[in-house]
Backbone as JSON Lines, residues from 0, in Angstrom:
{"i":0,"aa":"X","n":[0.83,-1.18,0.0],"ca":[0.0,0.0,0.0],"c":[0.88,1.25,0.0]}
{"i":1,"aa":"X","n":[0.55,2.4,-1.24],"ca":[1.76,3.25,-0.64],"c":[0.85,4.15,-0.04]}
{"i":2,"aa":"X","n":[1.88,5.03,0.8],"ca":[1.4,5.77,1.67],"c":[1.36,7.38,1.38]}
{"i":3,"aa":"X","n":[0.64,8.46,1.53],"ca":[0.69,9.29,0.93],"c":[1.49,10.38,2.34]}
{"i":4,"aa":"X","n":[1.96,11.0,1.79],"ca":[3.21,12.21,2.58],"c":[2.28,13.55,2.88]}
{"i":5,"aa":"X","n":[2.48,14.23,3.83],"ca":[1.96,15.77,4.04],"c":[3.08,16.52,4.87]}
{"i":6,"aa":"X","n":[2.94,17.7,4.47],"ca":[3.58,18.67,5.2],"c":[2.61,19.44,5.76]}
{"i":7,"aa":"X","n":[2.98,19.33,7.18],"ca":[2.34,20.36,8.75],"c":[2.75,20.95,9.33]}
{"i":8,"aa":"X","n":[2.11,21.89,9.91],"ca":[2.38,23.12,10.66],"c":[1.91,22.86,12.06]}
{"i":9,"aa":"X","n":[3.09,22.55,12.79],"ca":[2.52,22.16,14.13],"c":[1.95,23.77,14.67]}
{"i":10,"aa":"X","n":[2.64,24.93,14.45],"ca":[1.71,25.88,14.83],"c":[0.4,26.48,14.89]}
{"i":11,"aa":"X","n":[-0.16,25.96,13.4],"ca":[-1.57,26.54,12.56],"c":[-2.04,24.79,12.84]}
{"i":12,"aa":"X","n":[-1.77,23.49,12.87],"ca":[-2.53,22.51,13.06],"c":[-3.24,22.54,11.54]}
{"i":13,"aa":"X","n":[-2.47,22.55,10.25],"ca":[-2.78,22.64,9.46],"c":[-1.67,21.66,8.21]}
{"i":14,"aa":"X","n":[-2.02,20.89,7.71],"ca":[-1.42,19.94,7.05],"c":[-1.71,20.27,5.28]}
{"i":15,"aa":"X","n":[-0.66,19.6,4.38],"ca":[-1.48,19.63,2.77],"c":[-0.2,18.18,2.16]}
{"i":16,"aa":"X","n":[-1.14,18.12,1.44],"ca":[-0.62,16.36,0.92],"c":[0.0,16.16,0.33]}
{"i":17,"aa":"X","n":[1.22,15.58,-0.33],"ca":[2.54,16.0,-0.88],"c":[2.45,14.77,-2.1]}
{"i":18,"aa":"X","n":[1.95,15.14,-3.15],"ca":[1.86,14.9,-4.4],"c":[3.25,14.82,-5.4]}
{"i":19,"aa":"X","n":[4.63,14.4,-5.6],"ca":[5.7,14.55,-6.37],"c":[5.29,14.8,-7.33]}
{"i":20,"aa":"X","n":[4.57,14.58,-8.11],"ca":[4.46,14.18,-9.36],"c":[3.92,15.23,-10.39]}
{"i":21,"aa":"X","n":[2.8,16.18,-9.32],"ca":[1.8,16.68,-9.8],"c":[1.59,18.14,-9.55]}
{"i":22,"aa":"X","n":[2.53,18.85,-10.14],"ca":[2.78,20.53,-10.78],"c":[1.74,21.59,-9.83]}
{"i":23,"aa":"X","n":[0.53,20.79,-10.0],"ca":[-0.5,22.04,-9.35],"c":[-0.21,21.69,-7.59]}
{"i":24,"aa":"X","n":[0.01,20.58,-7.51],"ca":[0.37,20.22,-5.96],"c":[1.31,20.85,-5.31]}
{"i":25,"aa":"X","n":[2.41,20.71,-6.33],"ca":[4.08,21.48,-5.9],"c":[3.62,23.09,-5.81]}
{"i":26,"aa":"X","n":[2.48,23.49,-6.34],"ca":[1.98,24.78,-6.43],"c":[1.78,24.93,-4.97]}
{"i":27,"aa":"X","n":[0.45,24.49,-5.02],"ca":[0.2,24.76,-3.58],"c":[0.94,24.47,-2.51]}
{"i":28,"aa":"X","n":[1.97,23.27,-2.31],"ca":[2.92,23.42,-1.39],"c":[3.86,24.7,-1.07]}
{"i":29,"aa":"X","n":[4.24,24.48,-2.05],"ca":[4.84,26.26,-2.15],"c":[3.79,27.8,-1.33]}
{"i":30,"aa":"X","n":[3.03,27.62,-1.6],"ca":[2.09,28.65,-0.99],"c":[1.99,28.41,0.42]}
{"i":31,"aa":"X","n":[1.87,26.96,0.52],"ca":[1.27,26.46,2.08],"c":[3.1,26.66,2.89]}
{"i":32,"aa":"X","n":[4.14,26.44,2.48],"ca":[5.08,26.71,2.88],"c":[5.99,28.38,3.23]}
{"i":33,"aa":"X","n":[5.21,29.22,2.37],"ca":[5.19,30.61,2.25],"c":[4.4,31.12,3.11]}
{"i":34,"aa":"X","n":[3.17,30.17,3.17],"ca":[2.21,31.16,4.61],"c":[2.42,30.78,5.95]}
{"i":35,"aa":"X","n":[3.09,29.65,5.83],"ca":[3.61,29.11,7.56],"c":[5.14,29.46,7.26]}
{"i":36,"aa":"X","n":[5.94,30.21,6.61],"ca":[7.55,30.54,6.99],"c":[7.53,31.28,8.26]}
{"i":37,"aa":"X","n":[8.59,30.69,9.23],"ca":[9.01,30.7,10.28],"c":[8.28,30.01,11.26]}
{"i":38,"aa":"X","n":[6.72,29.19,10.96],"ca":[6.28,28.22,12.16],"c":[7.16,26.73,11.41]}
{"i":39,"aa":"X","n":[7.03,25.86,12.69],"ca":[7.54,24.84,12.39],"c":[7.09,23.78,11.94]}
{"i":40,"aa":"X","n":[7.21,23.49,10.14],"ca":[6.99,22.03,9.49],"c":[7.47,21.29,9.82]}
{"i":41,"aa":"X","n":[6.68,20.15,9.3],"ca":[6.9,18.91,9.5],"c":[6.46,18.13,8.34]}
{"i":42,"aa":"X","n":[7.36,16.72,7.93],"ca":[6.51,15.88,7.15],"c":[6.81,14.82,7.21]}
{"i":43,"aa":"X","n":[5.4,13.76,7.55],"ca":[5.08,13.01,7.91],"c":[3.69,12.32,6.97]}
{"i":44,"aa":"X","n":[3.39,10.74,7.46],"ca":[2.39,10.03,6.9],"c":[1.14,11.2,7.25]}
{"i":45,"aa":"X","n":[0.26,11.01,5.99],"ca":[-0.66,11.68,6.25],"c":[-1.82,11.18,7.49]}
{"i":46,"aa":"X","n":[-1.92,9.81,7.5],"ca":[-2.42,8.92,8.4],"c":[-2.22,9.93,10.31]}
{"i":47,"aa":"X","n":[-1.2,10.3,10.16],"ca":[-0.75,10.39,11.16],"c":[-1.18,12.12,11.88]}
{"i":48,"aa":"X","n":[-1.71,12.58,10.52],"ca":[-2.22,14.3,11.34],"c":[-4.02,14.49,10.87]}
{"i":49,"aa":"X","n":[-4.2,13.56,9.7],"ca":[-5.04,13.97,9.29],"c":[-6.46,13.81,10.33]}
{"i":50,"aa":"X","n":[-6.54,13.11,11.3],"ca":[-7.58,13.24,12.34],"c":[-7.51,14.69,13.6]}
{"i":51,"aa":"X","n":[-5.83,15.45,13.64],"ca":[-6.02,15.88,14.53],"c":[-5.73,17.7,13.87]}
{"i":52,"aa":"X","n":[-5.56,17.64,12.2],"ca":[-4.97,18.98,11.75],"c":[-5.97,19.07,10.6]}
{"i":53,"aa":"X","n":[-6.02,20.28,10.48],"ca":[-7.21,20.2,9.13],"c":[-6.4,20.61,7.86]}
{"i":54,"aa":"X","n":[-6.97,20.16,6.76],"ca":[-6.27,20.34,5.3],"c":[-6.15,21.72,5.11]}
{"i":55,"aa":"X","n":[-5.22,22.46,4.61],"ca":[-4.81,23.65,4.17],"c":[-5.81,23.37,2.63]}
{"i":56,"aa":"X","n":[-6.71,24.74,2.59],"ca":[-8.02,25.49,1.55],"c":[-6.45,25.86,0.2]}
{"i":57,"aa":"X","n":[-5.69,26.31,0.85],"ca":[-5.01,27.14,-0.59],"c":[-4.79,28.26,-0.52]}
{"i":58,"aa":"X","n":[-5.44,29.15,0.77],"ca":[-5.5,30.66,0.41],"c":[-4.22,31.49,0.02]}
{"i":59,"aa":"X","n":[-4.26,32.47,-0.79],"ca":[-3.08,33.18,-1.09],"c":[-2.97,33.75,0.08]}
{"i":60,"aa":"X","n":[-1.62,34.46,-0.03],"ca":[-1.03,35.11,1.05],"c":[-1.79,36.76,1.43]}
């Protein structure tokens, strides 16, 4: 089974799902990494935040 990856913001309790492959994903990571610069990421199984962090919407900065 593979497992799918997210990057979280233990500060905001806010996670987004880490897609390699897929251009519009690397998009929004980028954004989601620009609006949490200077709280502290993390990445980890998604399994593992997705009950206690909610999915990052996308919003621009």
């Amino acid at each position: 089974m593979l497992k799918v990856r997210a990057r979280a913001c233990i500060k905001c309790r806010e996670y987004v799902n880490i897609y390699p492959n897929n251009p519009e994903n690397q998009n929004l990571l980028k954004v989601f990494e620009s609006n949490h610069r200077g709280h502290t990421l993390i990445t980890l199984d998604l399994d593992e935040v997705k009950d206690e962090y909610k999915n990052f919407e996308g919003q621009e900065l």
